[in-house]
DSSP file (Angstrom, degrees, kcal/mol; ACC not computed):
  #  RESIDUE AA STRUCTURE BP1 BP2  ACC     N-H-->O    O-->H-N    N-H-->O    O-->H-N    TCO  KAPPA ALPHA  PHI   PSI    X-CA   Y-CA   Z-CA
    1    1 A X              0   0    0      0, 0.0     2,-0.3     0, 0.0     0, 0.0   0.000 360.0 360.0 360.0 125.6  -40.5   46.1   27.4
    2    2 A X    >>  -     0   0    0      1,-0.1     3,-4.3     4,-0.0     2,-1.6  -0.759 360.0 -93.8-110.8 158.5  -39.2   45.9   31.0
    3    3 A X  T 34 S+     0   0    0     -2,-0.3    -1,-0.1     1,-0.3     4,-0.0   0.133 125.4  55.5 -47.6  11.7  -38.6   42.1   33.0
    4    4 A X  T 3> S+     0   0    0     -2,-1.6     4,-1.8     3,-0.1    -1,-0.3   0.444 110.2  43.1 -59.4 -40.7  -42.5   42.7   34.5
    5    5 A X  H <> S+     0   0    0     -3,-4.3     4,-1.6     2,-0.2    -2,-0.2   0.832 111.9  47.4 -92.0 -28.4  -43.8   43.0   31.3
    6    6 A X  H  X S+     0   0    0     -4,-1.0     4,-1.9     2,-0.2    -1,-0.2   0.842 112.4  57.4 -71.4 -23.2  -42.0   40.2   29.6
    7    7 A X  H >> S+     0   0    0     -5,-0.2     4,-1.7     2,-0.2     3,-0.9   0.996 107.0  49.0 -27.5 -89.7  -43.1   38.1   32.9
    8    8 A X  H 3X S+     0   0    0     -4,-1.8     4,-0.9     1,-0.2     3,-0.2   0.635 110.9  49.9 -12.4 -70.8  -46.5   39.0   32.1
    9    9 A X  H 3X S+     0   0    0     -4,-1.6     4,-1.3     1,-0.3     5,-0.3   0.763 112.4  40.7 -33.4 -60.1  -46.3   37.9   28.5
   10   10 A X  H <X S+     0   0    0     -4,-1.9     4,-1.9    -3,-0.9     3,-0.4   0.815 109.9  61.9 -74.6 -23.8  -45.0   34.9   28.7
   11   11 A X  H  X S+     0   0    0     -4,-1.7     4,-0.6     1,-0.3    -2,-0.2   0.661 112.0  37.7 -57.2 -46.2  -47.1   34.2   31.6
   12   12 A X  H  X S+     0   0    0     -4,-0.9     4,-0.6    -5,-0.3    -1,-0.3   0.637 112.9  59.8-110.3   5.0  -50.3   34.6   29.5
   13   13 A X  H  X S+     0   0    0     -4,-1.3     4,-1.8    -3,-0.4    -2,-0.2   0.667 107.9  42.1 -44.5 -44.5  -48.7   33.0   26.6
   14   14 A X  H  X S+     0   0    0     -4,-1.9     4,-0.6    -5,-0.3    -3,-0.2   0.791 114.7  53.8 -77.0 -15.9  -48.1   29.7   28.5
   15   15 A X  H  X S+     0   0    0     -4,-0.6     4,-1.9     2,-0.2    -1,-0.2   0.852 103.9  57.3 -86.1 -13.4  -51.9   30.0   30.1
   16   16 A X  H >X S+     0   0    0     -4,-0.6     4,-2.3     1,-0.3     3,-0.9   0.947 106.7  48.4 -79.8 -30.0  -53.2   30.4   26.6
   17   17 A X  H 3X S+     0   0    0     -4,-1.8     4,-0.8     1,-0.3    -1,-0.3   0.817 108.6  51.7  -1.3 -62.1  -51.6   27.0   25.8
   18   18 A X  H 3X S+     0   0    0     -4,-0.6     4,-0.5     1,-0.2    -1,-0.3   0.565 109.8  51.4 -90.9  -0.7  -52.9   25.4   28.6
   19   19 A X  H <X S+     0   0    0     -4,-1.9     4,-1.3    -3,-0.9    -1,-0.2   0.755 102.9  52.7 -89.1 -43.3  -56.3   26.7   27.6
   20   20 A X  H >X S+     0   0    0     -4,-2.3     3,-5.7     1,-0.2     4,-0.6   0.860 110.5  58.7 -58.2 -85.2  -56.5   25.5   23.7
   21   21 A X  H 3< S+     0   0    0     -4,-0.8    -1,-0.2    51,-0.4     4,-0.2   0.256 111.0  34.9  -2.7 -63.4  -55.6   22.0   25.4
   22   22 A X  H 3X S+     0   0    0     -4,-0.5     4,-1.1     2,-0.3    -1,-0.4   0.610 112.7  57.3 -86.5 -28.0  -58.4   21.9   27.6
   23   23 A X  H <X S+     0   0    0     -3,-5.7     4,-1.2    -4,-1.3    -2,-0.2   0.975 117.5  43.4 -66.9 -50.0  -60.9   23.7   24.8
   24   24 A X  H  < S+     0   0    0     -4,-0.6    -2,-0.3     1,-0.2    -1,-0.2   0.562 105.7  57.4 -85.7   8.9  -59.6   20.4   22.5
   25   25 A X  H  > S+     0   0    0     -5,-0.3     4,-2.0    -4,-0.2     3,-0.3   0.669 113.9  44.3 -74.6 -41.4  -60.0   17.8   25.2
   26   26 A X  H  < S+     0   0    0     -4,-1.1    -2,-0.2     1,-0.3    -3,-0.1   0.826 116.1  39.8 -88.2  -9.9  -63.5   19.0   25.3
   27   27 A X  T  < S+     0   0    0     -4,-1.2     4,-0.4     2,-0.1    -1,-0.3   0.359 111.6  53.5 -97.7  16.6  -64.4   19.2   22.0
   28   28 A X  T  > S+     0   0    0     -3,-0.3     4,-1.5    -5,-0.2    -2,-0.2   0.412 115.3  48.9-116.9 -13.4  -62.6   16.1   20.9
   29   29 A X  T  < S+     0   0    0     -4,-2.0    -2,-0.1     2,-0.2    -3,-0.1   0.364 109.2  52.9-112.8  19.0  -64.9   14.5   23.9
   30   30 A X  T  4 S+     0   0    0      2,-0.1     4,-0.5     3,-0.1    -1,-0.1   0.668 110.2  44.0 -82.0 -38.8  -68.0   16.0   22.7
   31   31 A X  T >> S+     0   0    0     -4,-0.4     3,-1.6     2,-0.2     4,-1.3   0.944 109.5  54.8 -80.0 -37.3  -67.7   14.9   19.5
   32   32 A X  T 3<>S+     0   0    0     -4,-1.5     5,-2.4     1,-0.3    -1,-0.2   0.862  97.7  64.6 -46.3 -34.0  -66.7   11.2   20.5
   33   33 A X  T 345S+     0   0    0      2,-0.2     3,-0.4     3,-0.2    -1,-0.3   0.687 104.4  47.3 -75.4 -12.2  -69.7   11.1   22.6
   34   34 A X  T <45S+     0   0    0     -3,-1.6    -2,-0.2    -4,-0.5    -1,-0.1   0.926 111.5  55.0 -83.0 -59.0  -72.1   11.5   18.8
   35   35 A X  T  <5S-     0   0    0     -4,-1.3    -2,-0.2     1,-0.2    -1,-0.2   0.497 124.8-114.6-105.4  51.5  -70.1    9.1   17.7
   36   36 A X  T   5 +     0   0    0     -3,-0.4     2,-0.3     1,-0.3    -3,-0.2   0.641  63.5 138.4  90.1  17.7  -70.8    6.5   20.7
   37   37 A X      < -     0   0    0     -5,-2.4    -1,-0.3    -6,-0.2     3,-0.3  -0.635  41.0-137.7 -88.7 153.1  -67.7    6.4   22.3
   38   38 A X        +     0   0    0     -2,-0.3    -1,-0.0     1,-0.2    -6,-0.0  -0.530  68.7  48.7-103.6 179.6  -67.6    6.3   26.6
   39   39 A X        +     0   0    0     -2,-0.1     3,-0.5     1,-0.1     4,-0.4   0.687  49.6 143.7  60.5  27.0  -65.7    7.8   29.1
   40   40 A X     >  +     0   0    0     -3,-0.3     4,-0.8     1,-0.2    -1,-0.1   0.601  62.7  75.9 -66.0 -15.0  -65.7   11.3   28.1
   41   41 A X  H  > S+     0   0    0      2,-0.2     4,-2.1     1,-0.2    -1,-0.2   0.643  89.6  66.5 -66.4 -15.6  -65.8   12.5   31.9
   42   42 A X  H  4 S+     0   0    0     -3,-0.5    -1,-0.2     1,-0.2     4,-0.2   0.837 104.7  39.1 -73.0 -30.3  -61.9   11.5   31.9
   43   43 A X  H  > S+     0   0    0     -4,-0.4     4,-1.0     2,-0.2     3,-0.3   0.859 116.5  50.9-109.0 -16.4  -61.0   14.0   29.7
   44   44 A X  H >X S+     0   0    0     -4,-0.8     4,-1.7     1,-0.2     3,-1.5   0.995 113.5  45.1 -38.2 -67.7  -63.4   16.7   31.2
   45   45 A X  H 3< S+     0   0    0     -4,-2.1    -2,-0.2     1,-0.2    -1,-0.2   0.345 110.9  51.5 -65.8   7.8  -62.2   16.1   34.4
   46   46 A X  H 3> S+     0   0    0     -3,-0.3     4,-1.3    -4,-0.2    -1,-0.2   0.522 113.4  50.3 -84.5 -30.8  -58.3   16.2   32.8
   47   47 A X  H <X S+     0   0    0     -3,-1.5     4,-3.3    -4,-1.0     3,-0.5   0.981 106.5  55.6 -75.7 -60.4  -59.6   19.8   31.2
   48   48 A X  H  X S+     0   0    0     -4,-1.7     4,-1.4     2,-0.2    -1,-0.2   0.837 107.6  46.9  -4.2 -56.9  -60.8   20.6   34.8
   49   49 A X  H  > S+     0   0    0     -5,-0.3     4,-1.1     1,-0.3    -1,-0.2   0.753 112.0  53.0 -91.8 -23.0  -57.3   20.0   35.9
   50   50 A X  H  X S+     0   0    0     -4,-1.3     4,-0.7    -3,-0.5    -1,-0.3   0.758 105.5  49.4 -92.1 -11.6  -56.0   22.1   33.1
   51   51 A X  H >X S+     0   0    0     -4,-3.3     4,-2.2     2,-0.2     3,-0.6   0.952 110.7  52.9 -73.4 -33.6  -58.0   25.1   33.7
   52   52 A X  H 3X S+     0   0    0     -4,-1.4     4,-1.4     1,-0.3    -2,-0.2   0.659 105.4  51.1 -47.8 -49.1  -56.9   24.9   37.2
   53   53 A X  H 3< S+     0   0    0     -4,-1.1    -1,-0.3     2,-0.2    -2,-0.2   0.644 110.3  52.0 -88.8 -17.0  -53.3   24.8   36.4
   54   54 A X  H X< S+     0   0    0     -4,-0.7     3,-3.1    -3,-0.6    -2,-0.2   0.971 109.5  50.5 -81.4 -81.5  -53.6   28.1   33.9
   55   55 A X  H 3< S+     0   0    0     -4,-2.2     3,-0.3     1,-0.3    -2,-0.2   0.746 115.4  39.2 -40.1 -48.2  -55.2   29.9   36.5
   56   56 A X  T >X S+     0   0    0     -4,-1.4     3,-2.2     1,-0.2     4,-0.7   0.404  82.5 122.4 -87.6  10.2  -52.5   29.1   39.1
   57   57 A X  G X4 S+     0   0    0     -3,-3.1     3,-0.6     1,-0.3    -1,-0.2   0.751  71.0  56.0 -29.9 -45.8  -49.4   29.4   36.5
   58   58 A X  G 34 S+     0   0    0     -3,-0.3    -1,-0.3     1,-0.2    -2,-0.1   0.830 102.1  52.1 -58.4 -42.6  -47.9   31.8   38.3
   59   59 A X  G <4 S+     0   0    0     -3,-2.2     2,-0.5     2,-0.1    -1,-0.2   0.575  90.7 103.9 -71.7 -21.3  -47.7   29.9   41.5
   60   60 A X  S << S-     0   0    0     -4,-0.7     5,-0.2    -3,-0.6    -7,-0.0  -0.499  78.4-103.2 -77.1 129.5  -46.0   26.7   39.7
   61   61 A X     >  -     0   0    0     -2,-0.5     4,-2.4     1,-0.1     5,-0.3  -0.113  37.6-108.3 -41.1 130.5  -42.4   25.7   39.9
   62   62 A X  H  > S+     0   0    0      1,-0.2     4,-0.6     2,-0.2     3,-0.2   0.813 109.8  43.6 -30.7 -54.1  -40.5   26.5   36.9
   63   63 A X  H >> S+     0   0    0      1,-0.2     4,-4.1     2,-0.2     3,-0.6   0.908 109.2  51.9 -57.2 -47.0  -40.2   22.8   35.7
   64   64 A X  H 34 S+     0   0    0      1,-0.2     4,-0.3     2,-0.2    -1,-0.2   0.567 108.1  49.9-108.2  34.5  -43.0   21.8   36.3
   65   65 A X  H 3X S+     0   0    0     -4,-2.4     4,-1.2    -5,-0.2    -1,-0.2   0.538 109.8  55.7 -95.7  -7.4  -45.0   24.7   34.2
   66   66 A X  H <X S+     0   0    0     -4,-0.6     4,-1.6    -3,-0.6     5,-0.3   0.898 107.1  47.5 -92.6 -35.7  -42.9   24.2   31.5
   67   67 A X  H  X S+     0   0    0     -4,-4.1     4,-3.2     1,-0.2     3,-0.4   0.926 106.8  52.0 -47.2 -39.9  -43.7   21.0   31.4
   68   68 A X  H  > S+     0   0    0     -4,-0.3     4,-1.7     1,-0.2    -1,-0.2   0.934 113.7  46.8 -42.4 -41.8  -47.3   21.4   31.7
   69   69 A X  H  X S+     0   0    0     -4,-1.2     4,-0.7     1,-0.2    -1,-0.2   0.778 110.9  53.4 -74.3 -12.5  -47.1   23.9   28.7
   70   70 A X  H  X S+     0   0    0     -4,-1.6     4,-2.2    -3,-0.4    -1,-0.2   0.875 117.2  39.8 -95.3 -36.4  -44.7   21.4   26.6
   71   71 A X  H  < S+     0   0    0     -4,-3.2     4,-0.3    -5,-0.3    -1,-0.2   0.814 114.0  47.8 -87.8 -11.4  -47.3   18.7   27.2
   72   72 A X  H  < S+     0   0    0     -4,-1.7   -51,-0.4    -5,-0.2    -1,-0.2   0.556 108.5  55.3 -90.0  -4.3  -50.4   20.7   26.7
   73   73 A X  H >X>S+     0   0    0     -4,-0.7     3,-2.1    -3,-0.2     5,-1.7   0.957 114.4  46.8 -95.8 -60.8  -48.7   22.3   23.2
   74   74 A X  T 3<5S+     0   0    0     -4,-2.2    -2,-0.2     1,-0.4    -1,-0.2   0.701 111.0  48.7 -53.6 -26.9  -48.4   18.2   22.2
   75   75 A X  T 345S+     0   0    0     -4,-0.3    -1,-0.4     1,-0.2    -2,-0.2   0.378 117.1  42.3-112.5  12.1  -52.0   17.7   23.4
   76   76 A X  T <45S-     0   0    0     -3,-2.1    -2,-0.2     2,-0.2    -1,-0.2   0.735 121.5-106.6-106.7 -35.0  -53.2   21.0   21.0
   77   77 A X  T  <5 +     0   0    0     -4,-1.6     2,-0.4     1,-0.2    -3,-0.2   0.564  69.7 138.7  86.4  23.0  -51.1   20.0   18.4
   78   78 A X      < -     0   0    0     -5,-1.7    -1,-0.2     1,-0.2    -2,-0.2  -0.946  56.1 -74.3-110.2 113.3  -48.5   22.1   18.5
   79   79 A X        -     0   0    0     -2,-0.4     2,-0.3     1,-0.1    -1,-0.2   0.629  48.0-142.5  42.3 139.6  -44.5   23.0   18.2
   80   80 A X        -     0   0    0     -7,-0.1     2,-0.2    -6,-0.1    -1,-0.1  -0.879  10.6-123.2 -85.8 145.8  -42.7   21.9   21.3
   81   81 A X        -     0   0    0     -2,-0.3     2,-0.4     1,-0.0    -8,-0.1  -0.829  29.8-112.5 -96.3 175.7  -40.0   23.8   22.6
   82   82 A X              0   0    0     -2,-0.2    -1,-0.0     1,-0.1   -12,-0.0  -0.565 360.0 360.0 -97.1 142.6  -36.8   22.1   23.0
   83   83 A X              0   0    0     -2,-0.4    -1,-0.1     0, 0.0    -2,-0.0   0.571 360.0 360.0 -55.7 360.0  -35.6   21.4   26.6
């Protein structure tokens, strides 16, 4: 695999990160809304902002896409890596 195609990789590794995030902000605020909780537009519109940031990955400063990914792997429930 040559340095374009490990780009690539990790590049749609890190969006698919930032994508579970946003799938479980919106099902964790679908299901709050049955049972009768408000303010479920906060965490659409935070899912918004993470689709947004997956689509532009490419374009983001190094730091702060890994952060994104480090906080969106915490908000999936998943492994961090270590800084």
């Amino acid at each position: 695999m040559n340095e374009h195609e490990r780009r690539l990789a990790v590049l749609r590794a890190d969006r698919s990160v930032i994508e579970r995030a946003a799938a479980r902000l919106r099902s964790d605020a679908i299901r709050s809304s049955y049972a009768g909780l408000q303010h479920q537009h906060i965490a659409f519109g935070l899912a918004l902002v993470l689709d947004e940031l997956a689509r532009h990955l490419a374009d983001l400063d190094g730091a702060v896409r890994w952060q994104a990914v480090q906080s969106c792997r915490l908000l999936a429930g998943e492994q961090i890596d270590p800084p």
